[in-house]
PAZAPA-4460 file (N, C-alpha, C; in steps of 0.05 Angstrom, whole numbers, plus 32768, in hexadecimal, padded with zeros to 4 digits):
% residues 327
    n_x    n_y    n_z   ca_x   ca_y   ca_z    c_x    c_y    c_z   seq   type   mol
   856D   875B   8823   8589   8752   8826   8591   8742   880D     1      X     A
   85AC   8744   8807   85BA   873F   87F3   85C5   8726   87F3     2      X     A
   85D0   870E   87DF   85E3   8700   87F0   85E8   86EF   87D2     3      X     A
   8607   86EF   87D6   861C   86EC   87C3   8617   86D1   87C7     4      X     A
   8614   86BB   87B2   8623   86A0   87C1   8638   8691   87A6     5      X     A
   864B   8687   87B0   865F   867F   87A0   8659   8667   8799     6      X     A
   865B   865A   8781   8650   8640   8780   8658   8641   875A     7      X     A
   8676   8645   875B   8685   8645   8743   869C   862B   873F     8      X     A
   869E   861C   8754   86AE   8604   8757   869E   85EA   8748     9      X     A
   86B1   85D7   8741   86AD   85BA   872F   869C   85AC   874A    10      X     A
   86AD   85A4   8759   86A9   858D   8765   86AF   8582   8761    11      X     A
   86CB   857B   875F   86D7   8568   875A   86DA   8552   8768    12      X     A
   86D8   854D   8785   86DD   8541   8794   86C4   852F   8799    13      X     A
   86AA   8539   8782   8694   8528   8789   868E   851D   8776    14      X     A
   86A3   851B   8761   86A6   850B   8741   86A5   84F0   8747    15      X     A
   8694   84DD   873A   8686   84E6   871C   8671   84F9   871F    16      X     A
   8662   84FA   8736   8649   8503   8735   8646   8520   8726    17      X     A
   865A   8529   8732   865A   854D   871F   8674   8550   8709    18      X     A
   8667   853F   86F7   867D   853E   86E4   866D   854C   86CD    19      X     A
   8651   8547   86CF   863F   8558   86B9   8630   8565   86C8    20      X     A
   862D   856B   86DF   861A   8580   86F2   8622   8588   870A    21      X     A
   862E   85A0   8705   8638   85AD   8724   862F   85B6   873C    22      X     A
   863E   85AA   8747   863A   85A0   8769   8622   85B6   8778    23      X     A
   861A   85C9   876F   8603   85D4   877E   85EA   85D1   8770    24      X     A
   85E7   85C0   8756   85D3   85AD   874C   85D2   8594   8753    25      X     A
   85E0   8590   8757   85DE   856C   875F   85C6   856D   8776    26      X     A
   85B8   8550   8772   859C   8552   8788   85A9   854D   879E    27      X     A
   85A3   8550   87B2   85A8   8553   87D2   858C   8546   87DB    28      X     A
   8583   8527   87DF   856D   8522   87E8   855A   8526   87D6    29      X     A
   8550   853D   87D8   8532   853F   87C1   8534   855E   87B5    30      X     A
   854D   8568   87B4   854F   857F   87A5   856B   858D   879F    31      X     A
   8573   859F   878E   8584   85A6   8783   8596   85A9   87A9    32      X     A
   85B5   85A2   879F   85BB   85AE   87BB   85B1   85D2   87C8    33      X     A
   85BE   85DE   87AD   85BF   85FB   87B4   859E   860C   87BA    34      X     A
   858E   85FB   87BF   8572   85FB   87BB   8572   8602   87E5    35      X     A
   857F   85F2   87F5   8586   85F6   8807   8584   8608   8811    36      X     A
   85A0   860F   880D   85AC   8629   880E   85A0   8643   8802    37      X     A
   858F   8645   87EE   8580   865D   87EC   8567   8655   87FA    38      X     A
   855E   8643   8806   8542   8642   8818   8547   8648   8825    39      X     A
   8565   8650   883D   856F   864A   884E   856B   866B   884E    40      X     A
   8580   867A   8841   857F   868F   8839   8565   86A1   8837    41      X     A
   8554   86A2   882C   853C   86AC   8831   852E   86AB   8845    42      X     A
   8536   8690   885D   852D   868F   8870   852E   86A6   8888    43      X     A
   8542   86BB   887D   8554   86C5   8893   8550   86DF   887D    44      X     A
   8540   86E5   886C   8539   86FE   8868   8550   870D   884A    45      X     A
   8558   86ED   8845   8565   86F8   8824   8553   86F8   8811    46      X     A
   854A   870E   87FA   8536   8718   87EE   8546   870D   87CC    47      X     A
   8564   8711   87CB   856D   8712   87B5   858D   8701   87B9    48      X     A
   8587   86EB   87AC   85AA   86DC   87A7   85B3   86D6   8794    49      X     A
   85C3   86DA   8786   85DD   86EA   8779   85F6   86D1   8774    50      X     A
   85F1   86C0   875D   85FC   86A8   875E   861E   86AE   8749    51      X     A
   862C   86B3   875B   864A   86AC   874D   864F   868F   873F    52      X     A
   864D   868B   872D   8650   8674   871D   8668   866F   8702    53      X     A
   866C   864F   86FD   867A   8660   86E8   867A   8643   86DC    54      X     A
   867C   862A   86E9   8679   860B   86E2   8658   85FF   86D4    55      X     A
   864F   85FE   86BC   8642   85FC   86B5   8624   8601   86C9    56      X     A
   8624   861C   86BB   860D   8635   86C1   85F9   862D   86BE    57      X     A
   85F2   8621   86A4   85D7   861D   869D   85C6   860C   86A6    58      X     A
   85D7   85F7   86B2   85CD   85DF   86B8   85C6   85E8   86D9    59      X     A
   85CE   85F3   86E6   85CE   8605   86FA   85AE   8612   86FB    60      X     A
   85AD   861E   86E3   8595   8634   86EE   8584   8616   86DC    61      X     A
   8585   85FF   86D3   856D   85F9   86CA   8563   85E8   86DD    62      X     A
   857D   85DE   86F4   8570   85D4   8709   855F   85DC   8726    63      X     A
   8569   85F7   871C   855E   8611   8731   853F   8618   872D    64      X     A
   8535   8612   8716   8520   861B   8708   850C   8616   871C    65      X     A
   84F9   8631   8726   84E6   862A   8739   84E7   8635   8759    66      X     A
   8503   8631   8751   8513   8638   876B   850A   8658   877A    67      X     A
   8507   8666   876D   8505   867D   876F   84E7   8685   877E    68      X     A
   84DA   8672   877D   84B2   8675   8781   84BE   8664   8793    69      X     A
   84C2   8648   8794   84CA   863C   87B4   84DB   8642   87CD    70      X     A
   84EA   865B   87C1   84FB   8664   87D7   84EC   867F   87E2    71      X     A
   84E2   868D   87D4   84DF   86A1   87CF   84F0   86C1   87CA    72      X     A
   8505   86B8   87C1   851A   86CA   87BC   8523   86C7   879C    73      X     A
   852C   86DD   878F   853A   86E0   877D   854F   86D6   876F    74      X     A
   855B   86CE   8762   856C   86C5   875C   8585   86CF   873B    75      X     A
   859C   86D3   8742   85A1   86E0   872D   85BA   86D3   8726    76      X     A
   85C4   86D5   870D   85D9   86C9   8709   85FA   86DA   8701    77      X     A
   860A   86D0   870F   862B   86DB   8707   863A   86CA   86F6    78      X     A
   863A   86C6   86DC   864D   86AD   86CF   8661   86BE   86D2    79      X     A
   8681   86B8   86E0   868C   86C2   86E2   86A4   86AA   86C0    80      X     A
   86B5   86BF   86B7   86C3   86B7   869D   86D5   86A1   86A0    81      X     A
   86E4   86A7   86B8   86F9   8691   86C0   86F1   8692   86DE    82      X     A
   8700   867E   86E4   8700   8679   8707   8714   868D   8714    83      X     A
   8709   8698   872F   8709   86B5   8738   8715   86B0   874E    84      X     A
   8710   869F   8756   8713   86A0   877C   8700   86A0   878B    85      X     A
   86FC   869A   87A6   86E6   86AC   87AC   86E3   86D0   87B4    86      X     A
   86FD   86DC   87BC   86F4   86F6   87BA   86EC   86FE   87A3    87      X     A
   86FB   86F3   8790   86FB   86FE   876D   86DD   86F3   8765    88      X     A
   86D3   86DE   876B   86B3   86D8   8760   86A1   86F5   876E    89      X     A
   86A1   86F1   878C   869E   8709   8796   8695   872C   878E    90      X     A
   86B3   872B   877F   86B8   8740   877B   86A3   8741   8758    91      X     A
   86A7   8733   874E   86A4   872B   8734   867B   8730   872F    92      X     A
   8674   8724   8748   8658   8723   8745   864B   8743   8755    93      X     A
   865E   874D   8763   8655   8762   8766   865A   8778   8758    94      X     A
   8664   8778   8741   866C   8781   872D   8659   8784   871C    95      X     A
   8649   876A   8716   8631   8762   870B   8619   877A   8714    96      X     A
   8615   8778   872C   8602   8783   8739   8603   87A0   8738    97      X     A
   861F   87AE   873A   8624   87CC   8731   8611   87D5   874F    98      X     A
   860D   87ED   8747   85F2   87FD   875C   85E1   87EF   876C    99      X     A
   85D9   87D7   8760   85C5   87CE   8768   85CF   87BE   877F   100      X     A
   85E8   87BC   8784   85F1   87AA   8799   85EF   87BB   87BC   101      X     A
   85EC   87AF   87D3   85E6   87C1   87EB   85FA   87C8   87F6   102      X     A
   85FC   87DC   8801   8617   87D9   8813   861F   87C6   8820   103      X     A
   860C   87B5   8830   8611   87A3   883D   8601   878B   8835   104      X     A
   8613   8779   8839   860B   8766   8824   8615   8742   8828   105      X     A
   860C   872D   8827   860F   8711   8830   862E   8706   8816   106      X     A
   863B   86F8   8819   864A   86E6   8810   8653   86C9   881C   107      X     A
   8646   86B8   880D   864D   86A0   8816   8654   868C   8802   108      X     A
   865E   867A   880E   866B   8665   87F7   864D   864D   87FC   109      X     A
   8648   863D   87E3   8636   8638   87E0   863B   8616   87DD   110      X     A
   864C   860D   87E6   864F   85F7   87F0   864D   85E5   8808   111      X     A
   863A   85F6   881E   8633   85EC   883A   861A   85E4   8839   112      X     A
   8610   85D3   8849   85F0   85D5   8851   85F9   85D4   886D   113      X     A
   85E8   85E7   887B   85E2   85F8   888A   85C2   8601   889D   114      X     A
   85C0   8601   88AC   85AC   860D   88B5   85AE   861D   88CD   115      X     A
   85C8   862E   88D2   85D5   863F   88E2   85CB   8658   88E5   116      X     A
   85C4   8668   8900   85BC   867B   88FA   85C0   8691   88F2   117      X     A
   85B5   8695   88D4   85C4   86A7   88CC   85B9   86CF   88D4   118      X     A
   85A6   86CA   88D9   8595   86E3   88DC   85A9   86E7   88FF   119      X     A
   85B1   86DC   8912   85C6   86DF   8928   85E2   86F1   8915   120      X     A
   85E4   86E6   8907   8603   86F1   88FB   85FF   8708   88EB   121      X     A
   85E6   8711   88E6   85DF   8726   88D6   85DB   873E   88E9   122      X     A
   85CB   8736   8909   85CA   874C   891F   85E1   8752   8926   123      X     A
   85F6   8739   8929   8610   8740   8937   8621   8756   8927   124      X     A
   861F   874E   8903   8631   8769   88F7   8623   8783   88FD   125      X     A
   8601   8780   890B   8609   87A0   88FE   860A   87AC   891A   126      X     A
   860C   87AA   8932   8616   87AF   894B   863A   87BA   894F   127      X     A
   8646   87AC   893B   8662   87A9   893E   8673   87B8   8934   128      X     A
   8667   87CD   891E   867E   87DE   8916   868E   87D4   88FE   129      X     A
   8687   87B6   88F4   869B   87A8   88E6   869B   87B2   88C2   130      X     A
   86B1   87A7   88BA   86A6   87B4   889D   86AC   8794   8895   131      X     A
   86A7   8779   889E   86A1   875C   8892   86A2   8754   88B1   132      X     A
   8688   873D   88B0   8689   8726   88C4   8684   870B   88B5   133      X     A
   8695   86FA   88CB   869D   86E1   88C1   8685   86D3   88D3   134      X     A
   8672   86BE   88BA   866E   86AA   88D7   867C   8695   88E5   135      X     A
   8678   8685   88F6   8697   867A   88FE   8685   8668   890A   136      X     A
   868C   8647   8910   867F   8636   8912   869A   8624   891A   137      X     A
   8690   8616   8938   86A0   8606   894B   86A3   85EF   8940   138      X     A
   86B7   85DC   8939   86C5   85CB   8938   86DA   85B5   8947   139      X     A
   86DF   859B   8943   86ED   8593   8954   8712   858D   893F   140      X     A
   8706   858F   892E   8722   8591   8916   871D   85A0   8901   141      X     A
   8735   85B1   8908   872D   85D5   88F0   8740   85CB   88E0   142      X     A
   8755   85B7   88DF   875F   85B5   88C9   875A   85BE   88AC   143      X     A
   8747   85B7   88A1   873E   85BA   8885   8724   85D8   8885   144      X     A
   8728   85E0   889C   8722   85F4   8896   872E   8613   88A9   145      X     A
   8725   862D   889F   8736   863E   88A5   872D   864D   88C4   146      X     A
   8745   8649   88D4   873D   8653   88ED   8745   8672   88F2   147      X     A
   872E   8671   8907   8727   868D   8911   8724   8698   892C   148      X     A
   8739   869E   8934   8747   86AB   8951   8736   86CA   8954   149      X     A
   8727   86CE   896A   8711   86E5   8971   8723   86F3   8987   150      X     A
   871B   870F   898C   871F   871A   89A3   8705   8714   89B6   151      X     A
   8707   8724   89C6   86EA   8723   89E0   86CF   8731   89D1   152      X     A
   86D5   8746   89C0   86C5   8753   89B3   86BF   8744   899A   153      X     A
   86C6   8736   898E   86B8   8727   8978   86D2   8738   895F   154      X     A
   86DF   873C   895F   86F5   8747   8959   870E   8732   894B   155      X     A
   870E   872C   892D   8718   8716   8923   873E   8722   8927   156      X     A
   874F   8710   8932   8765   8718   8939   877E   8707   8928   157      X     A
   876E   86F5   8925   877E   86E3   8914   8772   86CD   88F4   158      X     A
   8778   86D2   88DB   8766   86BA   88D2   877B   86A8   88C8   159      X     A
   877B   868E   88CA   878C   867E   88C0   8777   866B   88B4   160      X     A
   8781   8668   8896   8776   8660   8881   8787   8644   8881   161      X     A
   8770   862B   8888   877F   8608   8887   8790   860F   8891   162      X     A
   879B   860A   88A7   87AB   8605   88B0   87B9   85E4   88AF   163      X     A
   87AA   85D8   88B1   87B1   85B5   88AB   87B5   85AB   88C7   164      X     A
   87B3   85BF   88DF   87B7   85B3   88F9   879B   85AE   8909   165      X     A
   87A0   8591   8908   8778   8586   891E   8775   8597   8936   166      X     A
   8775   85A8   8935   8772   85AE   8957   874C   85BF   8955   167      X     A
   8746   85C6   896C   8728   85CB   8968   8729   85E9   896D   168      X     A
   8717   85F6   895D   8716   860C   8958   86F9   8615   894D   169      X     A
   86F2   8634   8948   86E0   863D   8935   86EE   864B   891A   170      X     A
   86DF   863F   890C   86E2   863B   88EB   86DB   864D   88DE   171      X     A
   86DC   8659   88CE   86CA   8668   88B5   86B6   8656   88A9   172      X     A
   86A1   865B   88B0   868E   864C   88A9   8682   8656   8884   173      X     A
   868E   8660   887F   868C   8671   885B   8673   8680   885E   174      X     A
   8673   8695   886F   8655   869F   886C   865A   86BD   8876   175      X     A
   865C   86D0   8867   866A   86E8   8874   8655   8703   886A   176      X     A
   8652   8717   887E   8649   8725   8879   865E   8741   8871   177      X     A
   8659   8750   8853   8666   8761   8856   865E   877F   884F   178      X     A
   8672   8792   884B   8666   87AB   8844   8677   87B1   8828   179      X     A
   866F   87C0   8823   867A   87C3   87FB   8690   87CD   87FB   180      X     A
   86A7   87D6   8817   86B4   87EB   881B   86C7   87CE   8816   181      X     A
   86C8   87B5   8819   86D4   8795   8816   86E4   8797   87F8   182      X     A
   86C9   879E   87E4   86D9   879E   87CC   86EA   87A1   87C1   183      X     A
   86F4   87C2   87D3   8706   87D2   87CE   8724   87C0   87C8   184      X     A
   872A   87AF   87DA   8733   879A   87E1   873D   8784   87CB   185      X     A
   8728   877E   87BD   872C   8770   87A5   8733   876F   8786   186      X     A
   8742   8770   877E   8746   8770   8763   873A   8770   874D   187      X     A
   872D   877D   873D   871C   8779   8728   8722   875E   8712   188      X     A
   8716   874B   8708   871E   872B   86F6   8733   872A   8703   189      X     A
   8738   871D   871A   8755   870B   871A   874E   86FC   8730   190      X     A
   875D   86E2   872F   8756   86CF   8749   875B   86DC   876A   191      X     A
   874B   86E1   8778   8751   86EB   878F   8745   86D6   87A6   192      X     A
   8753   86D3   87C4   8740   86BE   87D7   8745   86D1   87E0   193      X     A
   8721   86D8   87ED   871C   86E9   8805   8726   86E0   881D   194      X     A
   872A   86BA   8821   8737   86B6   883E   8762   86BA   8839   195      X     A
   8759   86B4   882D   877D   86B5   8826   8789   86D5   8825   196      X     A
   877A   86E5   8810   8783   86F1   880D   8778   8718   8813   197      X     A
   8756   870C   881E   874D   8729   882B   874E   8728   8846   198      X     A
   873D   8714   8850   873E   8718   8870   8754   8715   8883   199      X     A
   8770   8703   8876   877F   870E   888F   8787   8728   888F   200      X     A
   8782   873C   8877   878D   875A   8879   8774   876C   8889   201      X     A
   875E   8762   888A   8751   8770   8898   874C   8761   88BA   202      X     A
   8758   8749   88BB   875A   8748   88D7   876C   8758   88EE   203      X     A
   8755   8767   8900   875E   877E   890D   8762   8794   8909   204      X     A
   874D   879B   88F1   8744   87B3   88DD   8728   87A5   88D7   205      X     A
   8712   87A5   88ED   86F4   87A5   88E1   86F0   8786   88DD   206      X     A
   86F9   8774   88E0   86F7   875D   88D5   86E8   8753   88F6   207      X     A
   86D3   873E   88F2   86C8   873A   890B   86B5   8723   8903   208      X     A
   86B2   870A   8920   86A9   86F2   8915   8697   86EE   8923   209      X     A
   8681   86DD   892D   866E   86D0   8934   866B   86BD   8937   210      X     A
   8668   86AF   8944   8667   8693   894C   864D   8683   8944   211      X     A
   8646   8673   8939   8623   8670   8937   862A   864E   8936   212      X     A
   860D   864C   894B   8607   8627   8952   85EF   8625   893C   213      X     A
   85EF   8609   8936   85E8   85F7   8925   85F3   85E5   8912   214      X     A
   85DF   85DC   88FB   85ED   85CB   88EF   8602   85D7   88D3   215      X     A
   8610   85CE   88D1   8623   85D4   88BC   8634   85BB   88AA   216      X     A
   8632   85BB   8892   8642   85A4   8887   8650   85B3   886F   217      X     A
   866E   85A4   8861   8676   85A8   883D   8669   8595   883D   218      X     A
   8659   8592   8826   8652   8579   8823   8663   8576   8800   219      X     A
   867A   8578   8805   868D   856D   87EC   86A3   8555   87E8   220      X     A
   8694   8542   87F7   8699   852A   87F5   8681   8517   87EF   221      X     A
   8690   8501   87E6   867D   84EB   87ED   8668   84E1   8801   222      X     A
   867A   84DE   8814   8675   84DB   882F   8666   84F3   883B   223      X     A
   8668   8507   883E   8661   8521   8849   8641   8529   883B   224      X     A
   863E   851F   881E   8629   8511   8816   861C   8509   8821   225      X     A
   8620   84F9   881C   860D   84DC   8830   8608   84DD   8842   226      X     A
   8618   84F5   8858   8612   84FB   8875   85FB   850C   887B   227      X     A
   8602   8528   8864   85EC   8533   8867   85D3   8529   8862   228      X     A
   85D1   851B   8847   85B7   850A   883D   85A7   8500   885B   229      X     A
   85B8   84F1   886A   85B0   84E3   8886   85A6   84FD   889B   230      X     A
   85B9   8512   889A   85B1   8521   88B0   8593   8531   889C   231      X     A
   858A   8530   888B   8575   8545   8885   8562   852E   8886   232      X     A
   8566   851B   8882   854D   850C   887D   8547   84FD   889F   233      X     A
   8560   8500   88B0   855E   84F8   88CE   855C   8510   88DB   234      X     A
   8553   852E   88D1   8548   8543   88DE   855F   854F   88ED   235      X     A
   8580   854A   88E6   8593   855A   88F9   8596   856E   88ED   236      X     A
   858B   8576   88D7   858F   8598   88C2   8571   859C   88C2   237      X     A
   8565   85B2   88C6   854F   85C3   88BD   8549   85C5   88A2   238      X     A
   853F   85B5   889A   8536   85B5   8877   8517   85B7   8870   239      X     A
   8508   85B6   885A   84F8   85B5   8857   84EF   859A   8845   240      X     A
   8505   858C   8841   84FB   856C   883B   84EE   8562   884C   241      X     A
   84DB   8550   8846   84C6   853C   8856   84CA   8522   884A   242      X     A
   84D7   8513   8860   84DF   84F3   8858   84CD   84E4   8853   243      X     A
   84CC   84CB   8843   84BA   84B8   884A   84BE   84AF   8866   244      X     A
   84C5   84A5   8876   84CE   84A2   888B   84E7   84AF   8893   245      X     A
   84F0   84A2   88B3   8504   84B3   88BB   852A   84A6   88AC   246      X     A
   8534   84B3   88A3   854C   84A9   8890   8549   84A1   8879   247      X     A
   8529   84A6   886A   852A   8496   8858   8516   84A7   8846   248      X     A
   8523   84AA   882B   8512   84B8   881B   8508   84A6   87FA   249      X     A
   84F0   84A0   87EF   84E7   8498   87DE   84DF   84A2   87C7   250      X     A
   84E2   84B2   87B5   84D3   84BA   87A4   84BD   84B4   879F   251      X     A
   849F   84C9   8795   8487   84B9   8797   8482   84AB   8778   252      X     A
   84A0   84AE   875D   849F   84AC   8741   84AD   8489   8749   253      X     A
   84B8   8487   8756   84C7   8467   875D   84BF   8453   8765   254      X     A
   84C4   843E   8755   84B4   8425   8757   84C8   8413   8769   255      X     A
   84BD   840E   8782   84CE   83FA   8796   84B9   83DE   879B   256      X     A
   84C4   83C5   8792   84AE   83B1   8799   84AE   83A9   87AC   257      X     A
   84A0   839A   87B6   8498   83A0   87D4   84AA   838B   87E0   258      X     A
   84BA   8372   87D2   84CD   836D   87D9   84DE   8371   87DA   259      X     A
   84EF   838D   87D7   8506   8399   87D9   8509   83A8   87F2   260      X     A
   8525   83AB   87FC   8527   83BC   8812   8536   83D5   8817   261      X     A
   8529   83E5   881C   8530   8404   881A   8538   8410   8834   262      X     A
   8548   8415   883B   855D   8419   8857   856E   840B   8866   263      X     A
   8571   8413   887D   855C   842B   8891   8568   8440   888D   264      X     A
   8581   844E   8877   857F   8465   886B   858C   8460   884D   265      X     A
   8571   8473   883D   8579   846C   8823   8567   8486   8815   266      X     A
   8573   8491   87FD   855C   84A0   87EB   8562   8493   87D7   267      X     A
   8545   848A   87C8   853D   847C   87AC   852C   8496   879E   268      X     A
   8540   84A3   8784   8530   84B7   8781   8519   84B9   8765   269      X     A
   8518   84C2   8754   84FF   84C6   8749   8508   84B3   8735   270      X     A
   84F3   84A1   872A   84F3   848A   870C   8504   8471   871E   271      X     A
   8511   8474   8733   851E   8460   8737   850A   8444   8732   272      X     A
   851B   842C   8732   850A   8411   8735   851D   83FB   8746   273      X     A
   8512   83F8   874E   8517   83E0   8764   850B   83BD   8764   274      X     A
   8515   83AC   875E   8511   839C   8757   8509   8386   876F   275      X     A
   84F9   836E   876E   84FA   835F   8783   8515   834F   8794   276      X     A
   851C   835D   87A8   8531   834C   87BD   854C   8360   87B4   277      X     A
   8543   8372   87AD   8559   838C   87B2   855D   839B   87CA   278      X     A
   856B   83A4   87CA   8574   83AC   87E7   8589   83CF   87DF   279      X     A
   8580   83E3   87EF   858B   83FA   87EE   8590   8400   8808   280      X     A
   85AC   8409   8811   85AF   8407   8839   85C5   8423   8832   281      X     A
   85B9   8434   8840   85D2   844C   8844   85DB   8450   8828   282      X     A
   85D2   8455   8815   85CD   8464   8800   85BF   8474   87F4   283      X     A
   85BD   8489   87DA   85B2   8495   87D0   85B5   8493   87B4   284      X     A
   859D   848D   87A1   859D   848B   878E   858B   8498   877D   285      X     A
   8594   84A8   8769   858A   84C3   875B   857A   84B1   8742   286      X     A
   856A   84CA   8739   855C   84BF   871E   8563   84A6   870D   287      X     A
   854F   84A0   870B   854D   8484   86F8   8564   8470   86F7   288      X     A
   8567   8469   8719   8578   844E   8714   8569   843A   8712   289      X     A
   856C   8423   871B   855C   8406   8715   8577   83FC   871C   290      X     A
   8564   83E6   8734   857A   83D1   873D   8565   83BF   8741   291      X     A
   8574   839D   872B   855F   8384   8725   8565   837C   8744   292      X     A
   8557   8364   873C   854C   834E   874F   856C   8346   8766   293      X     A
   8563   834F   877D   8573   8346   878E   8589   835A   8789   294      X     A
   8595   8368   877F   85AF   837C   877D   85AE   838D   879C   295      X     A
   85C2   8393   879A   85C7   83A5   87B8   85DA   83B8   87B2   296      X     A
   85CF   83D1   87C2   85E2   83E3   87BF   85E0   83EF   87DE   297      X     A
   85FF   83F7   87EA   8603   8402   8803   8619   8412   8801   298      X     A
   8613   8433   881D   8629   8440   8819   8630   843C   87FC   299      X     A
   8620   844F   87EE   8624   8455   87D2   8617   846F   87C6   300      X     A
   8621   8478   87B5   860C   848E   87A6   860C   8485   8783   301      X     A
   85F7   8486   8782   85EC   847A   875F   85E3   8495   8758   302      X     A
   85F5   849C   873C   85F7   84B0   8734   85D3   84AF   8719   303      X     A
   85CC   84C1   8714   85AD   84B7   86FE   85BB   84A2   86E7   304      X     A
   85A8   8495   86E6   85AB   8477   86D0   85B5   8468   86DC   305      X     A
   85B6   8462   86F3   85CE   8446   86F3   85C3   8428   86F3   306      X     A
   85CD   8418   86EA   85BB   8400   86E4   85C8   83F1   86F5   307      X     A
   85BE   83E5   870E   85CA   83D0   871F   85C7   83AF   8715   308      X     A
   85CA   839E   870C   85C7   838B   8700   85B9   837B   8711   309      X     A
   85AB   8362   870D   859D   8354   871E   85BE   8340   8730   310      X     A
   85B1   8341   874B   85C7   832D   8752   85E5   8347   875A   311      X     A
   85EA   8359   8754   85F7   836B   8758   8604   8375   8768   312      X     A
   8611   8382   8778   861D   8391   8791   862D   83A3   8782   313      X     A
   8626   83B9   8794   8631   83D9   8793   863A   83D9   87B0   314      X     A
   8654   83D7   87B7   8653   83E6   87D7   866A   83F6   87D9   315      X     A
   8665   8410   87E2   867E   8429   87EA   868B   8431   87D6   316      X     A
   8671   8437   87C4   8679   843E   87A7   8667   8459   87A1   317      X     A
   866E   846B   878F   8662   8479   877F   8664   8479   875C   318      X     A
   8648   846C   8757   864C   8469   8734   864B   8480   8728   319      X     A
   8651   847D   870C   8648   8492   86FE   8635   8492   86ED   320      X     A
   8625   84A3   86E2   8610   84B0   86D7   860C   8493   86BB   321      X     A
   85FD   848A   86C4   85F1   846E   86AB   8602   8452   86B0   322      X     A
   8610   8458   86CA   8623   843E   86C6   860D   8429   86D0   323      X     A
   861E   840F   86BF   8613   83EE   86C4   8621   83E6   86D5   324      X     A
   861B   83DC   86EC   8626   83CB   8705   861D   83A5   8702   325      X     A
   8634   83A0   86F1   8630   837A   86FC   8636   836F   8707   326      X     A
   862D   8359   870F   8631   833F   8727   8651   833F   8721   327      X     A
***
């Protein structure tokens, strides 16, 4: 099995942090995010994934490096020229692939962590007749994301893309299975949205959704960050990180003295240093920060380098990459 994943967006909304490394490099706990998501993927019998990209590539595959023996899947790359869309990335990377691409085949946006079943959504398309299934994941406010009205048969009847109204619903959870007959559909180079602009034409023509329980996050915020960090290292997502304890992750390269205090949720990641009567509470802090004597940081993310000053406070902040924090 095949599987497209989109992961051509800035991240803007998680700046500074991905201001020099885009958002499906950025570490997630103790590894690339998108590292996830292709473990996740292989888990469920993807052999080959197919990276639509287009926001600094290289830094991409150098943080991937490895990736390929630890997932055990393939990995290939789409630098797409300009920003496409997602049907247009889509379209763009299967373009790439020519022949070699399957009839039927995975597309997902590559900004979730996830541990949903996906091998359920893969039996359900091929029972159904469908020529795309949506996975679709329960909510109590679909606002910000695009809702999805079913018949009795699993039969997508309606898709409304944001609507902006809280009411509870199932979502497009960005994870769709399709058949190549989709493409037809799409435009060759030009910005196209498959939710905007393919699936409401095929709703009620082949279009058909699935419902699937588990965990699901964007993790394209701050906050949404920091949540997941908590739920993988507090065991509410299926991962293959192993905490130092429960909420709390240590690097084994990081020096914490034994008078400093580390939680009761926090990741201190590799080179970090920690000084005596420091304090880290509901944060995460990436490569080689150092916070002196007595500094505190809470509800925060420390981007690599950041120097906390002795005496210091960081709280409900995100630094950027080498910043100095003083008293």
């Amino acid at each position: 099995m095949q599987a497209i994943v989109l992961v051509g967006g800035e991240g803007t909304r998680l700046r500074p942090l991905t201001e020099t490394i885009p958002k499906p490099a950025l570490t997630l706990v103790d590894r690339p995010f998108l590292a996830y998501m292709i473990e996740w993927l292989a888990g469920h019998g993807v052999s080959e994934v197919v990276l639509a990209c287009g926001f600094l590539p290289q830094v991409l595959r150098e943080a991937l490096a490895g990736e390929e023996q630890r997932a055990g899947a393939s990995i290939r790359y789409a630098v797409e020229p300009e920003p496409l869309g997602t049907a247009g990335a889509i379209r763009f990377a299967a373009d790439q692939l020519g022949e070699e691409l399957d009839d039927r085949f995975l597309a997902l946006n590559g900004d979730v962590l996830t541990d949903l079943d996906l091998s359920a959504l893969l039996r359900a398309d091929e029972g159904c007749g469908a020529v795309a299934t949506i996975g679709l994941h329960p909510v109590e406010d679909s606002s910000a994301y695009g809702l999805v009205r079913r018949g009795e048969g699993g039969e997508v009847l309606e898709f409304l893309e944001k609507t902006g109204e809280p009411v509870a619903g199932e979502v497009n959870a960005g994870m769709y299975v399709l058949r190549r007959s989709v493409l037809d559909l799409i435009p060759a180079e030009r910005q196209v949205s498959i939710e905007r602009d393919v699936f409401p034409r095929l709703a009620g023509a082949g279009l058909y959704g699935h419902l699937l329980d588990g965990y699901w996050m964007d993790i394209g915020t701050p906050e949404r960050y920091l949540a997941a960090s908590w739920d993988i290292l507090e065991g509410r997502v299926k991962t293959r990180v192993e905490p130092t304890r429960e909420g709390v992750l240590i690097d084994s390269t990081a020096s914490v003295d034994s008078d400093a205090t580390v939680g009761p949720r926090a990741v201190v990641g590799p080179g970090c240093r920690l000084a005596a009567g420091a304090t880290v509470r509901d944060s995460v802090l990436l490569e080689d920060c150092t916070l002196g004597a007595g500094a505190m940081v809470a509800d925060s993310i420390l981007a690599p380098g950041v120097e906390v000053e002795p005496a210091a406070e960081l709280i409900d902040a995100v630094a950027a990459a080498n910043e100095k924090v003083s008293p």
